[in-house]
C-alpha positions as CSV (number, residue, x, y, z in Angstrom):
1,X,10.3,111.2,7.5
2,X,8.5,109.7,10.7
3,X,11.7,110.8,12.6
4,X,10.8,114.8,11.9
5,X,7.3,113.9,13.2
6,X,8.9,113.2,16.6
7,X,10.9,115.3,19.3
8,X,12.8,114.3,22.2
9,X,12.0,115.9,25.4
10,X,13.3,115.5,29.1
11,X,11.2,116.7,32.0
12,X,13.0,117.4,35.5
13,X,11.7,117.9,39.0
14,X,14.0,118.4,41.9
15,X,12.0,117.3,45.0
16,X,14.8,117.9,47.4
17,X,18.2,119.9,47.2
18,X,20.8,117.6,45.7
19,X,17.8,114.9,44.4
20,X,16.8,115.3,40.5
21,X,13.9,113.4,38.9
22,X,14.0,112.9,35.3
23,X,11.4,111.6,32.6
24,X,12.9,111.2,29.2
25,X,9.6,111.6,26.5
26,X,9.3,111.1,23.1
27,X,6.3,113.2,21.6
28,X,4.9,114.0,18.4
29,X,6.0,117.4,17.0
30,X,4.2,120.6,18.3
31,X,3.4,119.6,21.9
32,X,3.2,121.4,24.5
33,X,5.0,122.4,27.8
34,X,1.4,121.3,29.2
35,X,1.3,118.2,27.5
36,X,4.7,116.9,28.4
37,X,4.3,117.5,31.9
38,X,1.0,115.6,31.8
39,X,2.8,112.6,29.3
40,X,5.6,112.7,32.2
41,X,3.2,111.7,35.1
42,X,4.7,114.4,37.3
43,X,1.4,115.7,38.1
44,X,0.1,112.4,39.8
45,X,4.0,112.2,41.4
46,X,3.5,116.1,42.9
47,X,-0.3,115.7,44.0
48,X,-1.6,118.7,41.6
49,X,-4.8,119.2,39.9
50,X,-3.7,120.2,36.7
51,X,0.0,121.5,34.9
52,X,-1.1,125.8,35.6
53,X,-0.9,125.1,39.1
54,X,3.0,124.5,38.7
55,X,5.7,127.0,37.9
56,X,7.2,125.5,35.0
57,X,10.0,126.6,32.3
58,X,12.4,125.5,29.3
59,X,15.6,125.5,29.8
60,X,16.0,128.0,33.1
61,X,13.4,130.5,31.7
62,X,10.0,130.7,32.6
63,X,7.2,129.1,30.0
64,X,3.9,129.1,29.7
65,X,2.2,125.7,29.3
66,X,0.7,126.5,26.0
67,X,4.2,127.1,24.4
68,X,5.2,125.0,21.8
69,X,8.3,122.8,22.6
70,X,11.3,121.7,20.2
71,X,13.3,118.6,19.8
72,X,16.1,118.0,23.1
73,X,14.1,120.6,25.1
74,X,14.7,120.4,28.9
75,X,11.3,121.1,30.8
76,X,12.0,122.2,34.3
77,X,9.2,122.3,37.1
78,X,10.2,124.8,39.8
79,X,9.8,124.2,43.9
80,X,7.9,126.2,45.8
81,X,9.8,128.8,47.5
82,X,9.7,128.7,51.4
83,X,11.7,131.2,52.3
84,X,12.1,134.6,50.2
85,X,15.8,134.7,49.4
86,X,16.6,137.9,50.5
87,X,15.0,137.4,54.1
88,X,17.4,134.0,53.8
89,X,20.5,136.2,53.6
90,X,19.6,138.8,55.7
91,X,19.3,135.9,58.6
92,X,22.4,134.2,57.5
93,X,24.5,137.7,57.7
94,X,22.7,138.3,61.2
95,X,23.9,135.5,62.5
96,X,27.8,135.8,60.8
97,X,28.1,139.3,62.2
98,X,30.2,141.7,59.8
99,X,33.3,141.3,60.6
100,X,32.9,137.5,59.5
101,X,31.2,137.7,56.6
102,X,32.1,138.8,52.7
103,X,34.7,140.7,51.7
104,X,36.7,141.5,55.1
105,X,36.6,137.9,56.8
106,X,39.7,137.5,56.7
107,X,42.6,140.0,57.1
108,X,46.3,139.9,57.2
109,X,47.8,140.1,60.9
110,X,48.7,143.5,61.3
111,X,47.0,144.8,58.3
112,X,44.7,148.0,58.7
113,X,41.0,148.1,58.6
114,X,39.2,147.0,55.5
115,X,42.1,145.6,54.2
């Protein structure tokens, strides 16, 4: 009976491409996404104010921190974008040029255009 009164939660924070912090939590059933990131002591770790200042989410989709969390739920708090994605790839296929990138980098000898 005491066991249904718990859940087991993991919170994650990647600081750095390739570099994954983890704080496994055990918490009493109905917290929230708000309270495990404050039980976690990733706001002190990030330099925040408060959880709503972070982009947070459950399992790759976005959450709210009032939302309830279940047992072996994975709570996930988002980097900051610095670059917009789409400016990213608009640079990287600027500097590739379009005959070395995608679809048509590389050809058969001999073979005709786009093929």
């Amino acid at each position: 009976m005491a066991d249904e009164a718990l859940i087991r939660i993991c919170v994650v924070w990647s600081d750095a491409p390739r570099s994954v912090r983890e704080w496994h939590l055990v918490l009493s059933a109905g917290s929230t996404v708000e309270q495990a990131v404050v039980a976690s002591g990733a706001i002190e770790t990030l330099g925040v104010a408060a959880a709503r200042e972070l982009n947070l989410g459950v399992w790759g989709r976005k959450a709210s921190g009032d939302q309830v969390l279940r047992d072996q739920d994975r709570v996930e708090i988002y980097r900051w974008l610095t670059v917009d994605p789409k400016v990213a790839r608009r640079e990287r296929f600027r500097k590739q040029g379009a005959r070395n990138a995608g679809l048509f980098a590389t050809r058969r000898p001999g073979a005709k255009p786009g093929y």
